[in-house]
N, CA, C and O atoms as a CHARMM CRD file, in Angstrom:
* protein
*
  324
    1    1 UNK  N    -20.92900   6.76100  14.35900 PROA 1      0.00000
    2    1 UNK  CA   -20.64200   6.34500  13.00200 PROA 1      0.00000
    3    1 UNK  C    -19.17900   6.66800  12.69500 PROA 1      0.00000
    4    1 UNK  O    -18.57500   7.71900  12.91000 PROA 1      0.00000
    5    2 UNK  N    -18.71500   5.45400  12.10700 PROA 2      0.00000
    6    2 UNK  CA   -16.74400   5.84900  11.86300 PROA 2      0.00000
    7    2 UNK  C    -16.43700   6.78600  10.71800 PROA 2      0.00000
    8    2 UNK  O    -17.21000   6.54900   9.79000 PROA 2      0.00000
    9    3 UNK  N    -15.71800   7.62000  10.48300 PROA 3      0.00000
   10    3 UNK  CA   -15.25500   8.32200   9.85000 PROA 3      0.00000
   11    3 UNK  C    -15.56400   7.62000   8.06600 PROA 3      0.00000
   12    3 UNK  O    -15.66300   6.42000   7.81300 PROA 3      0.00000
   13    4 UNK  N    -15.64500   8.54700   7.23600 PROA 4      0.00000
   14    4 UNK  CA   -15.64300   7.70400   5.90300 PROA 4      0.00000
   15    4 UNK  C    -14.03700   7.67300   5.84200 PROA 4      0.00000
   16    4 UNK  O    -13.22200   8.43100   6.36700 PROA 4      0.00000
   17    5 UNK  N    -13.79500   6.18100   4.76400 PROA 5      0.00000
   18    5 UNK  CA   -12.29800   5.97600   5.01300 PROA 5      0.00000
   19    5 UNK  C    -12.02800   6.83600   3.56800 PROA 5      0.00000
   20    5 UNK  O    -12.93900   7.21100   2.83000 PROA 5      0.00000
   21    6 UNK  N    -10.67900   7.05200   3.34000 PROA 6      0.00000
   22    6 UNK  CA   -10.26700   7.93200   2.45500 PROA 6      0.00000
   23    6 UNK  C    -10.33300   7.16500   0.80000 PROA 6      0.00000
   24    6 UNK  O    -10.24400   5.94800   0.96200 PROA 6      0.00000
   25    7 UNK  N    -10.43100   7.44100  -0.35100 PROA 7      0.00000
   26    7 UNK  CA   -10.13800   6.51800  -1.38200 PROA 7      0.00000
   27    7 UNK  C     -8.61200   6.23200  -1.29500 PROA 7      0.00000
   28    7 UNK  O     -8.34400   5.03100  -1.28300 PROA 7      0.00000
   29    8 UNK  N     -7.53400   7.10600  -1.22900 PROA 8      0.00000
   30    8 UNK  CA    -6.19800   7.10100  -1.57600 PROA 8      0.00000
   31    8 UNK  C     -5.23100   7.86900  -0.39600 PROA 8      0.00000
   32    8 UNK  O     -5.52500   8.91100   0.19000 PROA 8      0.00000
   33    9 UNK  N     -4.11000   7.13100  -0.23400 PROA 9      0.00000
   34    9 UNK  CA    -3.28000   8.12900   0.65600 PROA 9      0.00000
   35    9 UNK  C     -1.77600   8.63200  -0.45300 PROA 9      0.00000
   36    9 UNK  O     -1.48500   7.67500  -1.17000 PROA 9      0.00000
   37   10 UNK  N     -1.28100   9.28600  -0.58500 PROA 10     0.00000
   38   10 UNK  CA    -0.59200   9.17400  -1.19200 PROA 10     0.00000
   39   10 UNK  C      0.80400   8.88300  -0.30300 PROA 10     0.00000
   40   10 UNK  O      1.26200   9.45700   0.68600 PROA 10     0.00000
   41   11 UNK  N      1.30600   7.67000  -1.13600 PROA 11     0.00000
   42   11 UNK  CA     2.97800   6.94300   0.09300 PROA 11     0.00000
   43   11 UNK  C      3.67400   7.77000   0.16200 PROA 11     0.00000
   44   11 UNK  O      3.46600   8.77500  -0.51700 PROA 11     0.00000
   45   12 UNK  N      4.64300   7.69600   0.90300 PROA 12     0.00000
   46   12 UNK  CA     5.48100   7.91000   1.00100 PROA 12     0.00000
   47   12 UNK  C      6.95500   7.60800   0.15700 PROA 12     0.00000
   48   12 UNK  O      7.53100   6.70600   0.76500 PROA 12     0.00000
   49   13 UNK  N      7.60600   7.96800  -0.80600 PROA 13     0.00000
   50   13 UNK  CA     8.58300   7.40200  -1.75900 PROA 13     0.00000
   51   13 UNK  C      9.70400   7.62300  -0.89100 PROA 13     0.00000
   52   13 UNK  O      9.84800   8.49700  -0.03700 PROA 13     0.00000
   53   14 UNK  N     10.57600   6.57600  -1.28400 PROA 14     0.00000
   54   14 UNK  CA    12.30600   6.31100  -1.07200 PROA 14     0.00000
   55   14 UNK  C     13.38700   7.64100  -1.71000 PROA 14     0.00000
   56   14 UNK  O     13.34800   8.10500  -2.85000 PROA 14     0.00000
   57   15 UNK  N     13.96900   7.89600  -1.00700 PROA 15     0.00000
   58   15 UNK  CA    14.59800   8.83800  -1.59700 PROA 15     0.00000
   59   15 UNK  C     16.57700   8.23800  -2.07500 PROA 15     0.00000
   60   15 UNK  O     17.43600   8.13100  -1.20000 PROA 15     0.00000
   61   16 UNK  N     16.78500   8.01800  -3.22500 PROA 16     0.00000
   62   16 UNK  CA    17.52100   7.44400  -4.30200 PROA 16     0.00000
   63   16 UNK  C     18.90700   8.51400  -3.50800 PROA 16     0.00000
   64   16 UNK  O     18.77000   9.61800  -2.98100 PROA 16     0.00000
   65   17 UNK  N     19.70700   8.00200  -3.61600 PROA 17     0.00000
   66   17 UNK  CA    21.15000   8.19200  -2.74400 PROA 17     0.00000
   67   17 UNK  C     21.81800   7.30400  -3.64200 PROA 17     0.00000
   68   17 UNK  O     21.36800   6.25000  -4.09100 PROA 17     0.00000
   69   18 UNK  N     23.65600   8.16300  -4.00600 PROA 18     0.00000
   70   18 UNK  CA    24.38800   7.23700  -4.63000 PROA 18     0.00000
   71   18 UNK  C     25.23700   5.94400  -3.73500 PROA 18     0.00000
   72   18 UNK  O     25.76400   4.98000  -4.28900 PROA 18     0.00000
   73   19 UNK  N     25.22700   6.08500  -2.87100 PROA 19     0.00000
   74   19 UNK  CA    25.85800   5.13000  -1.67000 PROA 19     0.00000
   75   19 UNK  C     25.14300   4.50000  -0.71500 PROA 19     0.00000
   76   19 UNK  O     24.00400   4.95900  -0.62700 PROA 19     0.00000
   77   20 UNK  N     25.35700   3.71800  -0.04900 PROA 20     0.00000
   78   20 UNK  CA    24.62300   3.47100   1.34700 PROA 20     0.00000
   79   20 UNK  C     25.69000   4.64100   2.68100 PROA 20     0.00000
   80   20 UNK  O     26.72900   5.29300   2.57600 PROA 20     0.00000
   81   21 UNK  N     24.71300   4.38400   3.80800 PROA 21     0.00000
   82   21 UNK  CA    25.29200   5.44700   4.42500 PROA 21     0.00000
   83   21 UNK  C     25.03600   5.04200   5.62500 PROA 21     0.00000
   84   21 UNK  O     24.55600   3.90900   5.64600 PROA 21     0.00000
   85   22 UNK  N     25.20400   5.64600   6.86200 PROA 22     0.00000
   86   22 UNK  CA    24.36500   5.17900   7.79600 PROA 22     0.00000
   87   22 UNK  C     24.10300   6.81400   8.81100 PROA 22     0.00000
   88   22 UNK  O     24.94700   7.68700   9.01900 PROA 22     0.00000
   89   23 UNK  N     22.66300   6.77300   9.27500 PROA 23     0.00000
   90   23 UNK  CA    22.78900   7.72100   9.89800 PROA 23     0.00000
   91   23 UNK  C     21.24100   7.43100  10.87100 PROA 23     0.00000
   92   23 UNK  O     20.24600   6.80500  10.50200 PROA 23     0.00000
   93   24 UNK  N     21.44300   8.01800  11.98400 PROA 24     0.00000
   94   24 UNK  CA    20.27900   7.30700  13.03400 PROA 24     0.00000
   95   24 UNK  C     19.24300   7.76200  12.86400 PROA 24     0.00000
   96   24 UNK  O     18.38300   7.38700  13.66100 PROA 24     0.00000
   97   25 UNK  N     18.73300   8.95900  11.56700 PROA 25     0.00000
   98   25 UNK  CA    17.63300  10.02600  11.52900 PROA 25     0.00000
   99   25 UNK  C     16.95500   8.94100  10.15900 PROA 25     0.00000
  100   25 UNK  O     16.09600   9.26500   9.33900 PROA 25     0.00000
  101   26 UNK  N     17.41500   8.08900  10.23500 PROA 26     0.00000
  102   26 UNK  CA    16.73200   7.26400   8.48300 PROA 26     0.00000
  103   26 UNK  C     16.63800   6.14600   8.75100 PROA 26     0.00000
  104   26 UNK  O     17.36900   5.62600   9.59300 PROA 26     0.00000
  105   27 UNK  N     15.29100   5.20200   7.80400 PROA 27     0.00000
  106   27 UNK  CA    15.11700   4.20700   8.58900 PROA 27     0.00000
  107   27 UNK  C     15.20800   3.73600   6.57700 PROA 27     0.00000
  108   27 UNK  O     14.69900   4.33000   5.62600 PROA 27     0.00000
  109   28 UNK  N     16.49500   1.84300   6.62300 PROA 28     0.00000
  110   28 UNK  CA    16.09400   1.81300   5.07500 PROA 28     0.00000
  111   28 UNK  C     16.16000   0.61400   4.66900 PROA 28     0.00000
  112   28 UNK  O     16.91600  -0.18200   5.22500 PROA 28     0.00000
  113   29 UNK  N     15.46200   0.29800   3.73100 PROA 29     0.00000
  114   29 UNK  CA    14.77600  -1.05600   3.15000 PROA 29     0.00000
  115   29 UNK  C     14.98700  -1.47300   2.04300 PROA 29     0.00000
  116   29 UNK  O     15.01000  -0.52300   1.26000 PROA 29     0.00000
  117   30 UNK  N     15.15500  -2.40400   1.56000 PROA 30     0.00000
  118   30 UNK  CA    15.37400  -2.96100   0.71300 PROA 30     0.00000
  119   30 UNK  C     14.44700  -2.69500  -0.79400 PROA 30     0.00000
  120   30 UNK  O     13.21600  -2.69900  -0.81300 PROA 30     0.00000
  121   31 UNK  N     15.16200  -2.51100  -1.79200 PROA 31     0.00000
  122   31 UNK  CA    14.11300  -2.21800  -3.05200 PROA 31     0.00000
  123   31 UNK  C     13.81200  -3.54700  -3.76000 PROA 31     0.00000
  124   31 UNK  O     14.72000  -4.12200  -4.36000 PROA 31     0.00000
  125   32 UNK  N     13.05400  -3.85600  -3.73100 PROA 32     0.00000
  126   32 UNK  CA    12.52900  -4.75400  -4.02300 PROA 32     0.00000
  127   32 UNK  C     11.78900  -4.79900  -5.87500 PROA 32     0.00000
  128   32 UNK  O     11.47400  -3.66800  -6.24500 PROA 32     0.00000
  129   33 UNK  N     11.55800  -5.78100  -6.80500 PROA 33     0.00000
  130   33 UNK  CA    11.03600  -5.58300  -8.15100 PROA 33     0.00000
  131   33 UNK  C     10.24100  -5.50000  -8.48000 PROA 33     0.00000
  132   33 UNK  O      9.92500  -5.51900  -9.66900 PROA 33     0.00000
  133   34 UNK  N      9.35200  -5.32800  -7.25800 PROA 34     0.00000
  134   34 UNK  CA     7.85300  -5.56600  -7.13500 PROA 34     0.00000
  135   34 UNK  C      6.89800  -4.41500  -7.59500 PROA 34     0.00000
  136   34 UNK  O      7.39900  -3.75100  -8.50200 PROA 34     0.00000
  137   35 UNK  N      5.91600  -4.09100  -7.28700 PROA 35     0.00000
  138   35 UNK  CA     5.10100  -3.38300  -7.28200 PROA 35     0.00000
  139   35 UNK  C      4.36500  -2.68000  -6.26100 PROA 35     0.00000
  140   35 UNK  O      3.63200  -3.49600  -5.70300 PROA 35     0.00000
  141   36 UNK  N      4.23900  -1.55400  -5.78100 PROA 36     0.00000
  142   36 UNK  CA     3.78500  -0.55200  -4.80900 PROA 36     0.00000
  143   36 UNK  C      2.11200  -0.61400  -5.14200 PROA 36     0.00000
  144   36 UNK  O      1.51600  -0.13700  -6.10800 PROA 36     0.00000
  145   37 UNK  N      1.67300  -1.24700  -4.18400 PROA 37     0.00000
  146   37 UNK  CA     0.27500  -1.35900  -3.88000 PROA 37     0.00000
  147   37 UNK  C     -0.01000  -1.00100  -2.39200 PROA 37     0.00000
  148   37 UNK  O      0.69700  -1.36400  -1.45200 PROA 37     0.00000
  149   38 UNK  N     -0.98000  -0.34700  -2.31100 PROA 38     0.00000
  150   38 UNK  CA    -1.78300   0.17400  -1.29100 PROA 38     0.00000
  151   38 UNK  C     -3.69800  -0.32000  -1.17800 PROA 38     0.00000
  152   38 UNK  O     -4.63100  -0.00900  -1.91700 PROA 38     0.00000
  153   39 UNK  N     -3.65900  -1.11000  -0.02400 PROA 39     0.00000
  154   39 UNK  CA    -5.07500  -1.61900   0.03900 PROA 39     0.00000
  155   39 UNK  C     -6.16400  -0.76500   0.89200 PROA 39     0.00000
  156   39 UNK  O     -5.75800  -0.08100   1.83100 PROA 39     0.00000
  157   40 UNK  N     -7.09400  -0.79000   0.67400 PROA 40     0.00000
  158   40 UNK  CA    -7.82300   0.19700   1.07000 PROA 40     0.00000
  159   40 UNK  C     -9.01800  -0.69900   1.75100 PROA 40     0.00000
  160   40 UNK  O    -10.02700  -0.66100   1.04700 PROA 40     0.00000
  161   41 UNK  N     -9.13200  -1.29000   2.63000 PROA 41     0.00000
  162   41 UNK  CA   -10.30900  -2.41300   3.22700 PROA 41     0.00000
  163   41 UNK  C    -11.07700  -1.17600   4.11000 PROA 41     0.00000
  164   41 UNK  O    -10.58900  -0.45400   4.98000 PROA 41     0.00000
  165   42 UNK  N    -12.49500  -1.20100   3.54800 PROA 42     0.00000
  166   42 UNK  CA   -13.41900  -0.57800   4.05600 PROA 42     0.00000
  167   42 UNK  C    -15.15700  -1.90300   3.91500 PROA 42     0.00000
  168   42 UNK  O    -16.06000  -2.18200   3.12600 PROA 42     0.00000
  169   43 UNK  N    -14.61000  -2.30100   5.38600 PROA 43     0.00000
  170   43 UNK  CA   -15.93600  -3.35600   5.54100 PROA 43     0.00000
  171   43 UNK  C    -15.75200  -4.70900   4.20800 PROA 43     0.00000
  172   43 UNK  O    -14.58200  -4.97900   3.94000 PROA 43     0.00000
  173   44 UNK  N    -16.65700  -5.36300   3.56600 PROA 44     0.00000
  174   44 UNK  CA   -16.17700  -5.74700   2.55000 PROA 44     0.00000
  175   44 UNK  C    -15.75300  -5.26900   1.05500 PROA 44     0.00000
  176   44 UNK  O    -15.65500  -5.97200   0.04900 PROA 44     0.00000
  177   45 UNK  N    -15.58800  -4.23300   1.15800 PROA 45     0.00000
  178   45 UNK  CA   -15.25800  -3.39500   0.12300 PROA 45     0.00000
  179   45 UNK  C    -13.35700  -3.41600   0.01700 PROA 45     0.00000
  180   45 UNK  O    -12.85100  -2.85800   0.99000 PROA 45     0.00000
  181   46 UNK  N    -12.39100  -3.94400  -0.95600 PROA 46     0.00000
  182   46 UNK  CA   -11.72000  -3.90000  -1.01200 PROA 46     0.00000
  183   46 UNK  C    -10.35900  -3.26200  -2.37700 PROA 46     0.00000
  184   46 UNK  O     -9.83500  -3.97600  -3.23300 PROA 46     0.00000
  185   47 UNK  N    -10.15600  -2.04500  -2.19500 PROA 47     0.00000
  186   47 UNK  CA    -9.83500  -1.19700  -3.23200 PROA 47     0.00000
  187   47 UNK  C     -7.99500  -1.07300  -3.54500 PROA 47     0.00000
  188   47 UNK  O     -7.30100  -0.40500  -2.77900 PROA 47     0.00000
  189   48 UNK  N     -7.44900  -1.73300  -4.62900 PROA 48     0.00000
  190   48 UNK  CA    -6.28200  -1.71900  -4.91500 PROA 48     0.00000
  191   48 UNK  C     -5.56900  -0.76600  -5.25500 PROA 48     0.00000
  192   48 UNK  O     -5.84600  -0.80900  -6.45400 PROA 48     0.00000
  193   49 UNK  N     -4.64000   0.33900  -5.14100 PROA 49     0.00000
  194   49 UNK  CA    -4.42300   1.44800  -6.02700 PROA 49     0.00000
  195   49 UNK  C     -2.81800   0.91900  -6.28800 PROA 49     0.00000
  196   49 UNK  O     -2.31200   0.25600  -5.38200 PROA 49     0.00000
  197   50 UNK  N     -1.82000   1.26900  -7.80700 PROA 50     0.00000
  198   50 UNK  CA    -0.36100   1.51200  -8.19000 PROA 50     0.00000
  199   50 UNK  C     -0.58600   3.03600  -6.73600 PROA 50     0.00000
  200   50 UNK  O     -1.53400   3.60600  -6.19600 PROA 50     0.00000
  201   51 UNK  N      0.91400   3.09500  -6.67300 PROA 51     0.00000
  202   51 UNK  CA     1.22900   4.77400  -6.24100 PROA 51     0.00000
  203   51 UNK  C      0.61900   5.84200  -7.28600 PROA 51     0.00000
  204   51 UNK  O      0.03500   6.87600  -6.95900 PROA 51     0.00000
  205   52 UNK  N      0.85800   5.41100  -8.57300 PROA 52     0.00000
  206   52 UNK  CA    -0.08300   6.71400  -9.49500 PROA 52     0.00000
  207   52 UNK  C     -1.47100   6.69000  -9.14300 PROA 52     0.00000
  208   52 UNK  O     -2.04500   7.67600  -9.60500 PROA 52     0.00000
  209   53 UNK  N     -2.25500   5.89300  -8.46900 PROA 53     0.00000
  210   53 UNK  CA    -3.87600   6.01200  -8.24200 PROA 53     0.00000
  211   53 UNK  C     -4.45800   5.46500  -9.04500 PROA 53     0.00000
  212   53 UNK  O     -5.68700   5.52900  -9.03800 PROA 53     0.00000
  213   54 UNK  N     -3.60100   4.55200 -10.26300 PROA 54     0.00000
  214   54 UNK  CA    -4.35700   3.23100 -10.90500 PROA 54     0.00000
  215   54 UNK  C     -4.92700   1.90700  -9.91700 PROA 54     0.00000
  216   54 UNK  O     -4.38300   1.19300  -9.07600 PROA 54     0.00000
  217   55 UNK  N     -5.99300   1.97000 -10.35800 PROA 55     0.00000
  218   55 UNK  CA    -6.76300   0.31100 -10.07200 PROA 55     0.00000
  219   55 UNK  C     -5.89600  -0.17900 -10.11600 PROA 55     0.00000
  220   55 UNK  O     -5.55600  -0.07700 -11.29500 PROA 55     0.00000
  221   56 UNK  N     -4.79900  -1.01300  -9.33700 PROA 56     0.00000
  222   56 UNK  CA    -4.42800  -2.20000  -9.59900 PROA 56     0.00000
  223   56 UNK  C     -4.86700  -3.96700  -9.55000 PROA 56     0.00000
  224   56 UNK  O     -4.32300  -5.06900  -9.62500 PROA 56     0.00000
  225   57 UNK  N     -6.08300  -3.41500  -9.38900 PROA 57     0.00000
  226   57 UNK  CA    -6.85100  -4.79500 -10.00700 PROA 57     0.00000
  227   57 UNK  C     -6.39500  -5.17400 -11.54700 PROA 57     0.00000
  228   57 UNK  O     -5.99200  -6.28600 -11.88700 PROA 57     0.00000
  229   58 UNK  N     -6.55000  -3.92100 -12.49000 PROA 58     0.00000
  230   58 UNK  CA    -6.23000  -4.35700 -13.71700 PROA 58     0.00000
  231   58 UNK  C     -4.87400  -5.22000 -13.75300 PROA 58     0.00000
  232   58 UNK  O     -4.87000  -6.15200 -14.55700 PROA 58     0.00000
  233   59 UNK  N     -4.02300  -5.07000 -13.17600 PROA 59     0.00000
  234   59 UNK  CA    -2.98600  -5.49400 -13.48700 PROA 59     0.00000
  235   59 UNK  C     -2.95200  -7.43200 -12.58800 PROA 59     0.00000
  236   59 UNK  O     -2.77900  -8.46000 -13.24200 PROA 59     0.00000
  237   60 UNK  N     -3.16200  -7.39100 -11.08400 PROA 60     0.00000
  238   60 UNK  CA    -3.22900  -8.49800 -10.48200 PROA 60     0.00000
  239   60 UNK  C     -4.45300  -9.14700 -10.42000 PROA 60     0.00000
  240   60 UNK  O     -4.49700 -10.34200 -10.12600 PROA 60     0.00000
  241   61 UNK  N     -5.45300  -8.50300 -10.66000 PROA 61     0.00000
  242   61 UNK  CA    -7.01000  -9.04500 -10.10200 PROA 61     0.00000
  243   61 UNK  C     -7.23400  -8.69900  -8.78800 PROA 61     0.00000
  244   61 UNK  O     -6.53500  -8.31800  -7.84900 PROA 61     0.00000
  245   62 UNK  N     -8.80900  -9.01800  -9.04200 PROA 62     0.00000
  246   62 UNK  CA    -8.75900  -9.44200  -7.15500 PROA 62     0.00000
  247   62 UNK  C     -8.36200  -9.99000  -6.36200 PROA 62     0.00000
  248   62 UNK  O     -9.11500 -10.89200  -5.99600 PROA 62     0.00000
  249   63 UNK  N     -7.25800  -9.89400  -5.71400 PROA 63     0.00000
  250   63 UNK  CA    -6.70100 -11.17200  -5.42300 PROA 63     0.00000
  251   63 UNK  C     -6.21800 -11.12900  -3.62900 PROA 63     0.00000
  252   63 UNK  O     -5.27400 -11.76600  -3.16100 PROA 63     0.00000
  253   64 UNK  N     -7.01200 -10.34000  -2.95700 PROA 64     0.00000
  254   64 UNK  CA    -7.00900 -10.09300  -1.46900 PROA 64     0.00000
  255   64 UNK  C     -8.46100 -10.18600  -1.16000 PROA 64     0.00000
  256   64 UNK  O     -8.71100 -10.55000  -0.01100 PROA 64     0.00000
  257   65 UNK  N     -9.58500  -9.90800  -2.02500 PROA 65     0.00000
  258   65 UNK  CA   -11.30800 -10.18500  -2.12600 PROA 65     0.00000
  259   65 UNK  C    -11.42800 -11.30100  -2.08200 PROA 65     0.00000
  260   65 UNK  O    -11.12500 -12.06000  -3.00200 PROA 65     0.00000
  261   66 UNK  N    -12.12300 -11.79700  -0.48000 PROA 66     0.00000
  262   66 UNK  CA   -13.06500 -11.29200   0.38500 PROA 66     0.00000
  263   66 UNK  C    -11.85100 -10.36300   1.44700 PROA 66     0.00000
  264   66 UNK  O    -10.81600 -10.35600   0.78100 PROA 66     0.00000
  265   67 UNK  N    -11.69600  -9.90900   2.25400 PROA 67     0.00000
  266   67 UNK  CA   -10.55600  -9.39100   3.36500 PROA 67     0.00000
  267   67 UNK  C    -10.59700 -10.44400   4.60500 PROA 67     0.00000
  268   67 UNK  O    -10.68100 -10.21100   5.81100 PROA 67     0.00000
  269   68 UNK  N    -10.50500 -11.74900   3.86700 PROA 68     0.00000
  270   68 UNK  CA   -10.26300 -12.41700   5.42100 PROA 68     0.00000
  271   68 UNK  C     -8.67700 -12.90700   5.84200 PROA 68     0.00000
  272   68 UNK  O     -8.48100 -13.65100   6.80300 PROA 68     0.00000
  273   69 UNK  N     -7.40700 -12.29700   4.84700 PROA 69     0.00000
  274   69 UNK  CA    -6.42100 -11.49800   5.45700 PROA 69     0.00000
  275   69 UNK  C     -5.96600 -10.99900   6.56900 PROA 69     0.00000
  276   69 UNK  O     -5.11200 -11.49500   7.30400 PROA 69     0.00000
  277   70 UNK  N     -6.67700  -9.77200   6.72800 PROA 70     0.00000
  278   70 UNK  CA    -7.02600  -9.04500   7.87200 PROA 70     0.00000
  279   70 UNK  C     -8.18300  -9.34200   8.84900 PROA 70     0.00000
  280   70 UNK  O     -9.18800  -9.95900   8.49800 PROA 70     0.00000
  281   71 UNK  N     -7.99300  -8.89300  10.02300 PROA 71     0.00000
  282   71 UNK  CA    -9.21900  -9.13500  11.01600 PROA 71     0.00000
  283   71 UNK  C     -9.51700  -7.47300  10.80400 PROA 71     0.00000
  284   71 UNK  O    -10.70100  -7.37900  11.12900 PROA 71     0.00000
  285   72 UNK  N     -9.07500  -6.19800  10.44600 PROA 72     0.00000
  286   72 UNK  CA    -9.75800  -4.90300  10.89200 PROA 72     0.00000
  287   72 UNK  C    -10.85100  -4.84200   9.87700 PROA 72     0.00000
  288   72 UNK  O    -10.91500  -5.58100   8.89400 PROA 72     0.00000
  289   73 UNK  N    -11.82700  -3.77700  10.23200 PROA 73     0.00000
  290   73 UNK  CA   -12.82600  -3.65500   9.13300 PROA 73     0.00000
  291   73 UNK  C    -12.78200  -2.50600   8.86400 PROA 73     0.00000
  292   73 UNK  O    -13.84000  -1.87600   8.89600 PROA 73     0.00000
  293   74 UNK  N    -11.75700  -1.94800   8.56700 PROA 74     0.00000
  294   74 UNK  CA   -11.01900  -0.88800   8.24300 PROA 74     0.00000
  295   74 UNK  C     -9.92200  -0.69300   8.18100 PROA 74     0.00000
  296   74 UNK  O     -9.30800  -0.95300   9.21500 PROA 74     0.00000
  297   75 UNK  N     -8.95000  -0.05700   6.77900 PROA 75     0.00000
  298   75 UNK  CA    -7.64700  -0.46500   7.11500 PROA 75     0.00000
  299   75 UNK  C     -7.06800  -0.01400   5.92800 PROA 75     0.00000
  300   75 UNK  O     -7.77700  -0.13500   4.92800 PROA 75     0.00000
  301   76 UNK  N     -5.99100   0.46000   5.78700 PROA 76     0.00000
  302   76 UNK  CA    -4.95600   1.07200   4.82100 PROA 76     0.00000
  303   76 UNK  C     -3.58500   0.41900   4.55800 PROA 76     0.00000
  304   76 UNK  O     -2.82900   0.98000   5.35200 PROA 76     0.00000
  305   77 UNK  N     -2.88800  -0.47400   3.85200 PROA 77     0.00000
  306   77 UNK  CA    -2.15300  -1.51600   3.66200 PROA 77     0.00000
  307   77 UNK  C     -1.34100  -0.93000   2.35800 PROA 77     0.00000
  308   77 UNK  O     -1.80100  -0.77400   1.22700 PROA 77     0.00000
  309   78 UNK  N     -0.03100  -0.65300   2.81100 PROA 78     0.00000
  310   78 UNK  CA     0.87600  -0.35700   1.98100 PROA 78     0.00000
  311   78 UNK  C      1.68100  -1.52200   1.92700 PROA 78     0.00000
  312   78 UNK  O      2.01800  -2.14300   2.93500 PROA 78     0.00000
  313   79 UNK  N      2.09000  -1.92400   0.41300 PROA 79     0.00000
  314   79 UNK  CA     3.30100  -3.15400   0.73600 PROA 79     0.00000
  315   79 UNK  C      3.94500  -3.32400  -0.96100 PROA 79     0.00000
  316   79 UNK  O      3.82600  -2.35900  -1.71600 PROA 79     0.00000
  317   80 UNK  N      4.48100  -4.35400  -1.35600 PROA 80     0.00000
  318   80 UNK  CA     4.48000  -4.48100  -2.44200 PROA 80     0.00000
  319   80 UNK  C      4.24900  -5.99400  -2.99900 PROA 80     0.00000
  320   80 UNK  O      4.42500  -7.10000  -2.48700 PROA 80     0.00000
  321   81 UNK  N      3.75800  -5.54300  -4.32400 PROA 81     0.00000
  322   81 UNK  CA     3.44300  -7.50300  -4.69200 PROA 81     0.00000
  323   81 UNK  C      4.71600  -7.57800  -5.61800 PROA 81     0.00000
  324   81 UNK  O      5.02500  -8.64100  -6.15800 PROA 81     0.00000
């Protein structure tokens, strides 16, 4: 039997610098206007969280339900909408 999957991971945040820089120990991305969502696909069960651990269903809907997206049936999906 697989592990129960977690409700929440908490991300990882960007760390805010007055310059760009370059250095080989940092990896860096673009900020984008979007929104920090994290998906939580456990079988057909599919759970939206903001980084604060709000539902973000309220805000987008369901809008990755059913998970045929993904092929895993399990799975943790950080990105932004």
């Amino acid at each position: 039997m697989p592990d129960k999957m977690p409700d929440f991971i908490p991300p990882m945040l960007a760390t805010l610098v007055a310059a760009p820089f370059d250095d080989p120990d940092w990896t860096f991305e673009i900020k984008w206007d979007g929104f920090r969502v994290e998906t939580v696909v456990d079988g057909a069960d599919v759970r939206l969280w903001t980084r604060g651990q709000q539902d973000a269903t309220r805000y987008f809907g369901p809008f990755l339900e059913p998970p045929t997206w993904i092929s895993a049936r399990q799975a943790i999906v950080d990105g932004e909408v």
